[in-house]
Every structure is written in C-alpha cells, then in structure tokens.
C-alpha positions in Angstrom: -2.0 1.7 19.4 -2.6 4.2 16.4 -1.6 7.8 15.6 -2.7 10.0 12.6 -0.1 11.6 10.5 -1.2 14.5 7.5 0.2 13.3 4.4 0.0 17.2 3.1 -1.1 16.6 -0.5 -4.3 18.3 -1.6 -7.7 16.2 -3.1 -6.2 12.6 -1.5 -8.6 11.2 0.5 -8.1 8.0 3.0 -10.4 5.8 4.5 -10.6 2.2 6.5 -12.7 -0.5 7.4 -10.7 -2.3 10.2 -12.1 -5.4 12.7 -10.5 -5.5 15.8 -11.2 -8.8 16.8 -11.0 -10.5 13.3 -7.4 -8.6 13.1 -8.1 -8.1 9.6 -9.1 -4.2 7.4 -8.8 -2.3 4.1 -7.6 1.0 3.3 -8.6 2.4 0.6 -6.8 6.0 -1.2 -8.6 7.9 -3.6 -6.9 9.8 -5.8 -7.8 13.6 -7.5 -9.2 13.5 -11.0 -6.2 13.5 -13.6 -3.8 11.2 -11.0 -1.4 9.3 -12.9 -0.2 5.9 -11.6 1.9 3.3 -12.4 3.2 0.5 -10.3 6.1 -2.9 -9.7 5.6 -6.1 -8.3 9.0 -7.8 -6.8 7.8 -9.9 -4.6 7.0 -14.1 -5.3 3.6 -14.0 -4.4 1.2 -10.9 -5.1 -2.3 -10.5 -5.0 -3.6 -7.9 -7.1 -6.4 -6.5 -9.3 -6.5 -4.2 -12.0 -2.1 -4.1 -11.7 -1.8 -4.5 -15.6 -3.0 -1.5 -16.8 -0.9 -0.1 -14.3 2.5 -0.3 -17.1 3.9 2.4 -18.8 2.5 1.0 -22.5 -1.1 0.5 -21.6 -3.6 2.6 -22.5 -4.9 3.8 -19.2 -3.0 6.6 -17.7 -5.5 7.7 -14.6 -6.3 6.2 -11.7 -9.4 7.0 -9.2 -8.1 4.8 -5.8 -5.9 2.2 -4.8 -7.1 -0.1 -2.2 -5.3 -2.2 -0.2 -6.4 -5.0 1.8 -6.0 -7.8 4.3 -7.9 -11.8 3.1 -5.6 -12.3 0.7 -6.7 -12.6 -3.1 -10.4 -13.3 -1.3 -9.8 -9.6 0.2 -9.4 -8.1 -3.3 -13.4 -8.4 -3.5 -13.2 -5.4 -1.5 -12.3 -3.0 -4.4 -15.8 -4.0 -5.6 -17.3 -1.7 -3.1 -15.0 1.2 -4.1 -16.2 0.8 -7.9 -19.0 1.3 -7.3 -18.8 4.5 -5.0 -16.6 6.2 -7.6 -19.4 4.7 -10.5 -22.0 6.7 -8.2 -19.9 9.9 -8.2 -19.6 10.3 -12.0 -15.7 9.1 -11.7 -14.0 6.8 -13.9 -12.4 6.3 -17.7 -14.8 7.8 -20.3 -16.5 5.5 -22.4 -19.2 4.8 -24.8 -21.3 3.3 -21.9 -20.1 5.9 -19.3 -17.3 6.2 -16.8 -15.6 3.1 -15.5 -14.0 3.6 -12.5 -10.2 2.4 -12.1 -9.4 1.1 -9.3 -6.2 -0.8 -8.0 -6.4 -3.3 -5.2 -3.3 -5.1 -3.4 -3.9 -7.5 -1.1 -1.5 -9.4 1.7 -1.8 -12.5 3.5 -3.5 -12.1 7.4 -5.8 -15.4 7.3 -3.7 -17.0 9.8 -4.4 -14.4 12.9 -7.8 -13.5 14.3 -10.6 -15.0 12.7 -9.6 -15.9 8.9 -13.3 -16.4 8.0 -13.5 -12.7 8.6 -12.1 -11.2 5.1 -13.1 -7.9 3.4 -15.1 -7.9 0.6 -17.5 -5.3 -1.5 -19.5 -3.9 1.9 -16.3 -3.4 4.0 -14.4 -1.6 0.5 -17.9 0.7 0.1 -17.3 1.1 4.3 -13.8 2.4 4.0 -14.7 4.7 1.0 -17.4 6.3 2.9 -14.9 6.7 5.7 -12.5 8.1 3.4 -11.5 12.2 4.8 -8.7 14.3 3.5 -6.7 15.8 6.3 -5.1 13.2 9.3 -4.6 9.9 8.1 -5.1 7.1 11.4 -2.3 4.8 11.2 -1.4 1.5 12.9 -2.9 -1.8 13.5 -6.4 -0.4 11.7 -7.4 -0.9 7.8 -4.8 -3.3 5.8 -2.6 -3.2 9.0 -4.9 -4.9 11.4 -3.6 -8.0 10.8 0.1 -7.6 10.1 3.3 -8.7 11.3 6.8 -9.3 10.7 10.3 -11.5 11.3 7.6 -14.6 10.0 11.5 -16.5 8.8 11.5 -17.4 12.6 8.3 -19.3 12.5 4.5 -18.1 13.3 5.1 -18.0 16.9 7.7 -15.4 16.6 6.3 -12.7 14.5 6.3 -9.4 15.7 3.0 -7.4 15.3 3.6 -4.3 13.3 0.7 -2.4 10.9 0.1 0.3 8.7 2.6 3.1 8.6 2.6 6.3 6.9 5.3 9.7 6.3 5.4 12.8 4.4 8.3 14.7 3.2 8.4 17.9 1.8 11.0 19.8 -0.4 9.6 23.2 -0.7 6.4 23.0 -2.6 6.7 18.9 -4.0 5.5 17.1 -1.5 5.5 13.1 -1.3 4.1 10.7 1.3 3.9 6.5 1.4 1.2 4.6 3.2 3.1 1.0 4.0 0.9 -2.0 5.1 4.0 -4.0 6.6 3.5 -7.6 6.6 7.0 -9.4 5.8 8.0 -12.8 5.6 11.6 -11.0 7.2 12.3 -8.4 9.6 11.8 -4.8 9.7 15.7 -3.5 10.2 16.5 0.3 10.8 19.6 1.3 8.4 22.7 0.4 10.3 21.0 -2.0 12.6 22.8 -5.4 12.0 20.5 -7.6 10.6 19.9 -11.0 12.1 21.3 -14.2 10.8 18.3 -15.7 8.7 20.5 -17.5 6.1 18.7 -20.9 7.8 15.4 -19.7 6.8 14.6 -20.8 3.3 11.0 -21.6 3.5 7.8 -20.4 4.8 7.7 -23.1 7.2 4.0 -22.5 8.8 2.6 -21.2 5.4 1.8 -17.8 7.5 1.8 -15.7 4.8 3.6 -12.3 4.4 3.4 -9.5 1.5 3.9 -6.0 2.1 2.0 -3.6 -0.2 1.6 0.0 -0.6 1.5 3.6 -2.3 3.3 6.5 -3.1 1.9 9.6 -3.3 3.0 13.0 -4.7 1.6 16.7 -5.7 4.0 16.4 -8.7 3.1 16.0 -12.3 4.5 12.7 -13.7 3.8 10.5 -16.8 3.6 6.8 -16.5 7.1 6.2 -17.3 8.0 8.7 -14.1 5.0 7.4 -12.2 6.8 3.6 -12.4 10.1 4.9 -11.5 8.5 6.3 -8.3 7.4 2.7 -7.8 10.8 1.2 -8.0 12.4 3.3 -6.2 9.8 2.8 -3.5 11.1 -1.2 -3.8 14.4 0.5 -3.0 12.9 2.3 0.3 11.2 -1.1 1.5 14.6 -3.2 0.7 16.5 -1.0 3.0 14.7 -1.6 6.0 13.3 -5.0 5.5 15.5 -8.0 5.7 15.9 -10.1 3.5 13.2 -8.4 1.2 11.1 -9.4 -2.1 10.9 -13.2 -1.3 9.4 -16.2 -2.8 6.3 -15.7 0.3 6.0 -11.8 -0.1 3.9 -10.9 -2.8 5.5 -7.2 -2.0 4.2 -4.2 -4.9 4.1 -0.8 -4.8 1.7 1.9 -6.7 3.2 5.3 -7.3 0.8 8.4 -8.1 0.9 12.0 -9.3 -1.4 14.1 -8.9 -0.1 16.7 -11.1 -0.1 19.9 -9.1 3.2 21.2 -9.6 6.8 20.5 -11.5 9.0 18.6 -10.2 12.4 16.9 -10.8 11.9 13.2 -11.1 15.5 12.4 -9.8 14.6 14.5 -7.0 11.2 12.7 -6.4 13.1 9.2 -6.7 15.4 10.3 -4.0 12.1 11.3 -1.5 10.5 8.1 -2.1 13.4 6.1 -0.9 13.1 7.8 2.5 9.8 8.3 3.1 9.2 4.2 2.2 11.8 3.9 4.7 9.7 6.6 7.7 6.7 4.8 6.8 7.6 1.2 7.3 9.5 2.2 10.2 6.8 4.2 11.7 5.0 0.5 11.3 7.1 -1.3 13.3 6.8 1.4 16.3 3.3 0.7 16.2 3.1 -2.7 16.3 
C-alpha cells in the first residue's frame, strides 16, 4: 500500500517508473538549478554512477537529479533516460559543446523477487522524469521500492517486504526531507526496540542482495564540504534504525543536496538529517 507525503521544499520535483508485477522501479529527484550535492558510500557493495564527482575537491559543484533505482548496476542504465530529458531542457554543466547534464544514479539489488529480467534502463529513467511533479511525493512499494525488503541475515525466505519511505522536517523556514529506498541485508529496528540476535549471520547466504540508497534534501545553502556532511550524518540516521548496518552485502550511500534558498546552520541541519533518515526508513517499514 502507498501514501504521498509533501516534502515542502520549492523547485524539487519527483517522479517513478514502478512494475508491479516485475517488483522492480526508479525514482528519479530533480534538483533546482544551482543545487549543490555531495555524497558517502559506507556500505560493501554500491552501485553507482557519476558518485565521484560527487567529493568535496572535484570540480563539479551542481547537480541536476539523482536517480535511484532497482536491477542493480544493470538498473543504473536508467539515468540514461534522465540525461537526456535534462540535455532537452537546456540543463546541465556549461561547456564548450553545450550543457552536460549531471546526473547521479544509485542503484540496489531486487533481481531475486519478481521477474529479474525486468530491470530499468534509459525508457523507464525518461518514464519516471516525465512523471516527475513537485507537490505530494507517492511513497511505498512503487519506483526504487517496488522490490525491497529487509531482515535478508535470516535467509531469503524470511525478508520482510518494506519500500520507499520519505519525511520532512521543518525548523522555521530550513526545511529538510530524505527519500529512503530501504533494502537491507539487516533489519529495520525503531530506537529502543531490542534488536535481534544476528551475531550468527555472517554471510549473505542466498546471495539475495541488499543496499539501501537515498537523498537528502534541503532549502538551505550549503557548499560541498556542508553538502557531504549532510550525507554522513544521513549514514548516522540509517545506522540507528537498521541493524546491523553498512555491511559487506549493502552497497548503502547517501546523496545530500542544497538548494540554496535560505541560511542555515549546518550543525543544525546535521542534527535534522539524523531524524528525518530515521522517519523515512521507518515510514518504509510501515509500508511494507
């Protein structure tokens, strides 16, 4: 079952390509002009595009969309599809050839429920960025969620379906929402829950694959160096609630964007991230 949820900042847009029965989607969020990003990896096994430029030294400070997808690193094809939508709408990096839209993809691991011959590429990333709407956001098992789960330690047979989640938080005028796809290797564990005892597991015993990816997103101006202290601290959120978190078979990362609206205190904005990770996975797990 899915919900909507308004994630309150101005110019974002969200969009998804989902298939039901192929329980597999993308979700793709474009950005303002003049967003900064950065991003972090902690997990063992990611599947990215484009993550690189994402650190604070490279040269590339704005980013046009972040997409995140199910099929693994075959999903990442999907961004293709975005590229070329912003390409069409003038958007992208200025060079001497024109603009060259940057795009960020993370994908996770869902080949192993529904049909895993069903995985999104450049048509299904151009589908979800033509769906794209500012406004209510659908969450749940549609886009990157359709074909997640959790608890996977216990075996294939014992994951627990959960989705894409999303939260907003205001403080005054800064504003900062997460979008979770929540796919973990371990299980999604609300703060002072005991957690169960998984010290047994210590492999990915059906290779069913995991990762749980996602963006932050505020109306604050941040530099790269802010933008990637966001993204840790968005690590922190997920680590909170998912046990045990960042291993060897999660490929868990996390881009964090501004898009420059207002000031804002960037030990304030560290603290909102924490908890509104922590909303959106759990709002995930209720809609599993």
């Amino acid at each position: 079952m899915s919900r909507v949820i308004d994630l309150g900042i101005e110019g974002v847009r969200v969009g998804h390509w989902t298939d039901n029965a192929a329980q597999t989607g993308c979700t793709v969020v474009i950005f303002p002009r003049g967003t900064v990003a950065s991003g972090e990896v902690r997990g063992g096994a990611p599947a990215t595009r484009e993550f690189a430029l994402l650190a604070p030294e490279r040269l590339v400070e704005h980013v046009d969309a972040v997409v995140l997808t199910g099929g693994s690193a075959f999903g990442l094809a999907s961004a293709d599809g975005v590229v070329a939508g912003l390409a069409a709408a003038g958007r992208g990096f200025p060079t001497g050839a024109g603009p060259v839209p940057i795009v960020v993809a993370l994908g996770l691991f869902d080949l192993l429920v529904g049909d895993g011959s069903v995985r999104p590429g450049p048509a299904q990333g151009a589908a979800a960025f033509q769906a794209a709407t500012s406004g209510l956001v659908a969450i749940g098992p549609v886009g990157a969620g359709a074909g997640c789960s959790t608890g996977k330690w216990r075996g294939r047979e014992r994951a627990v379906p959960s989705g894409l989640g999303a939260a907003s938080q205001r403080d005054g005028d800064l504003v900062i929402a997460a979008i979770v796809a929540v796919n973990a290797f371990g299980d999604i564990v609300p703060t002072g829950q005991s957690p169960p005892d998984w010290s047994a597991a210590t492999d990915d015993p059906d290779g069913v694959g995991n990762t749980t990816v996602g963006v932050v997103i505020t109306n604050a101006r941040v530099d790269k160096v802010g933008a990637f202290l966001l993204a840790q601290s968005a690590h922190d959120g997920l680590a909170r609630v998912i046990q045990p978190a960042h291993t060897r078979f999660d490929g868990d990362a996390f881009v964090a964007a501004g898009t420059g609206e207002i000031d804002g205190s960037i030990d304030a904005l560290r603290h909102l991230t924490v908890g509104v990770v922590e909303e959106a996975i759990l709002a995930a797990r209720q809609l599993g």
